[in-house]
N, C-alpha and C positions, 0 to 999 in steps of 0.2 A: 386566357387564350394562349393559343401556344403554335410554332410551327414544326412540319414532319416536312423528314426527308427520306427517299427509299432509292435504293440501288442494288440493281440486279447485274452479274454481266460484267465485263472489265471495266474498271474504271479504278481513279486516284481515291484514297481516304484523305488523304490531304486535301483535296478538293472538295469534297466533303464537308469535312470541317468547316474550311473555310466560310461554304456556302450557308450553314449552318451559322457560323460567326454575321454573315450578310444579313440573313434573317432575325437575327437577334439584334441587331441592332437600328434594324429598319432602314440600311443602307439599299436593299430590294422591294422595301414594301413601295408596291401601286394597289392602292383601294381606299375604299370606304372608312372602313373599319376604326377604329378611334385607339386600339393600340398599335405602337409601331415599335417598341422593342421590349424584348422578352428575356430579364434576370434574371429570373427567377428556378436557378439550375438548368440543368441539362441531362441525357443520356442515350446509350449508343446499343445496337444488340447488333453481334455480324455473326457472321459460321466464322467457326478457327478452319484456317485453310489446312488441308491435309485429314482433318478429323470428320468423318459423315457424322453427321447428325449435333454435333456437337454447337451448343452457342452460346457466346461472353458477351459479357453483361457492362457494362461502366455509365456509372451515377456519378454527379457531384453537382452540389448543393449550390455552388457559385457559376457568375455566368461565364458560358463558354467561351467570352471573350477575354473573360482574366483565366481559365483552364483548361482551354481546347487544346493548346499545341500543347502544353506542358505532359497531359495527358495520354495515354497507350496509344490511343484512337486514330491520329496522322498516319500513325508508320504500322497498322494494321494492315497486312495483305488477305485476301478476302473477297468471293466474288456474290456476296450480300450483305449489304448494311445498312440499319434503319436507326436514324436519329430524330431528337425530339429537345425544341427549346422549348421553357417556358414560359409563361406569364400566369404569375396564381390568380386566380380570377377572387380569391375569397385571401384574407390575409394569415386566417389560420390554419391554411393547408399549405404550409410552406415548409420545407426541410426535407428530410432524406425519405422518409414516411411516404411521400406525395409527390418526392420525385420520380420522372417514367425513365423506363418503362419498368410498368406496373408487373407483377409475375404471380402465378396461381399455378399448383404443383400437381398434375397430373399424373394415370398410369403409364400415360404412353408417353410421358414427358414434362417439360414447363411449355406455360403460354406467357408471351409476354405482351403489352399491351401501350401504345402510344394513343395520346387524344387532344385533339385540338374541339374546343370550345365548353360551352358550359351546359351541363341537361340534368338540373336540381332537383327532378321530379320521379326521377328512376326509379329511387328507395321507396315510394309508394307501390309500386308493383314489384316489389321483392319483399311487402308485405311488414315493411318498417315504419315505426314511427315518426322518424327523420332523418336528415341527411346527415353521412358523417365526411365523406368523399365522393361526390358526384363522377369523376372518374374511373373511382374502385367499383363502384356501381355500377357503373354501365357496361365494365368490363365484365362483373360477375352477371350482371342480364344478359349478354347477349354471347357471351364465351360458356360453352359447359364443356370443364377442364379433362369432364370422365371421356371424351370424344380426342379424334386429334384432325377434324373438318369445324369448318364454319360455313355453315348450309346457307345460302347466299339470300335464297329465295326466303327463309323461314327468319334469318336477320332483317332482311327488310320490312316483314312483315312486324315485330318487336318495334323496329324503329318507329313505324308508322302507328303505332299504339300506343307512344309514346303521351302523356298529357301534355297540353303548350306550354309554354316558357322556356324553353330550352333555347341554346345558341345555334348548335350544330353537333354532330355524331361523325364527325371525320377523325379516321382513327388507321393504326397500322399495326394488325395483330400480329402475332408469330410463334410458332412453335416447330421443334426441329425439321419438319417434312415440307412447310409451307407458310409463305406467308401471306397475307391480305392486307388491301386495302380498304377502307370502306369510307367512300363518299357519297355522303347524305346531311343534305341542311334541311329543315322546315323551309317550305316556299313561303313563307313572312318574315323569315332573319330579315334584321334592317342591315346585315351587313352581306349581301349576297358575293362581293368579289373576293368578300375578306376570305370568304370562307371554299371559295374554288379553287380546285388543286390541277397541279398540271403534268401532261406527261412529256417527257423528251424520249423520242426510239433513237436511236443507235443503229448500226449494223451488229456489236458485240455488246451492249447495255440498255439499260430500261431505268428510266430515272420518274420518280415521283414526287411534285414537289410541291407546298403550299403560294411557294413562289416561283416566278422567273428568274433563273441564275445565270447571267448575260453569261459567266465565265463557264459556266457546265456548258451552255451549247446557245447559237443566236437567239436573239428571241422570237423569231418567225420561224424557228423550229419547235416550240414549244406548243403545243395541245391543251385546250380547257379540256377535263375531263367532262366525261356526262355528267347530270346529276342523277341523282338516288341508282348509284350503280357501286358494285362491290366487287373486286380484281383480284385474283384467284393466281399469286405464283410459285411455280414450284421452287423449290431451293435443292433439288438433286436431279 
């Protein structure tokens, strides 16, 4: 299991980070959920400022509390960036391989791909034997790279097709014109708060968050998102 972070609109990467650092270590977690901190690497996708369409990338293997500041990613300026801590749900999906965000190389572009939870059963509707990354899977089910949209209504419908066993499908796609969000749990997750994402508006930002980040903004500013809804932002 794993947590997402998304910002649109002015705001600090350092803070960022940090909130990201919060998350990982479960100094923010309020819920159900039975893990509360996520080692298991980290990574960051933003637009280079100055450059349209243009977007950088940084993995790394270890947790972002021993590589966050060391890292490009604090002193990034940048009016989008989307991070992603880990928790490997499986012990051999760990390394740089299975760290996000996940990427598939399109005509119009790359996509890139964040995911918090676990949905084992994907590879049977892509027509496979078994599972090799429930992740990479669910990005290639519900991302088709030859496009540069992610059709909201025809995703939900994928999700909802899905076979049971799954944790959750909240996820934060991207590719240079736009990014999405997508929150959707099974209404039988036994961890229903683990997996609700929240939003903070701004006057000048739009923040997405798996958790509450007292220091991003109070917490009675903060919004449960809907469920089984999917957020459509542009990035130009």
């Amino acid at each position: 299991m794993c947590r997402l972070l998304l910002a649109r609109g002015r705001f600090c990467a350092r803070s960022l980070v940090s909130a990201a650092i919060s998350m990982s270590e479960g100094h923010s977690a309020d819920h159900e959920g039975p893990t509360r901190c996520h080692p298991n690497g980290w990574g960051a996708v933003w637009m280079e400022a100055g450059a349209a369409h243009r977007l950088v990338v940084h993995r790394d293997t270890r947790p972002i509390s021993r590589s966050g500041e060391a890292s490009p990613v604090p002193r990034v300026e940048t009016n989008f960036m989307a991070l992603h801590v880990r928790h490997a749900t499986l012990p051999h999906t760990r390394g740089l391989e299975f760290t996000h965000p996940l990427e598939r190389q399109g005509p119009a572009g790359p996509w890139y791909f964040m995911h918090n939870g676990y949905l084992p059963s994907v590879y049977a509707l892509l027509g496979r034997e078994r599972s090799h990354f429930d992740s990479g899977e669910y990005f290639e089910y519900v991302v088709d790279a030859e496009g540069d949209t992610l059709d909201a209504r025809v995703t939900l419908e994928k999700l909802r097709a899905l076979p049971p066993g799954g944790t959750s499908g909240n996820a934060i796609v991207v590719n240079p014109r736009r990014a999405y969000l997508i929150h959707w749990t099974p209404s039988l997750t036994p961890c229903p708060r683990y997996f609700t994402m929240y939003r903070l508006a701004g006057s000048e930002s739009l923040i997405f968050s798996s958790e509450i980040i007292p220091a991003l903004g109070l917490p009675e500013r903060w919004e449960p998102l809907p469920p089984q809804h999917i957020f459509e932002i542009p990035l130009h």
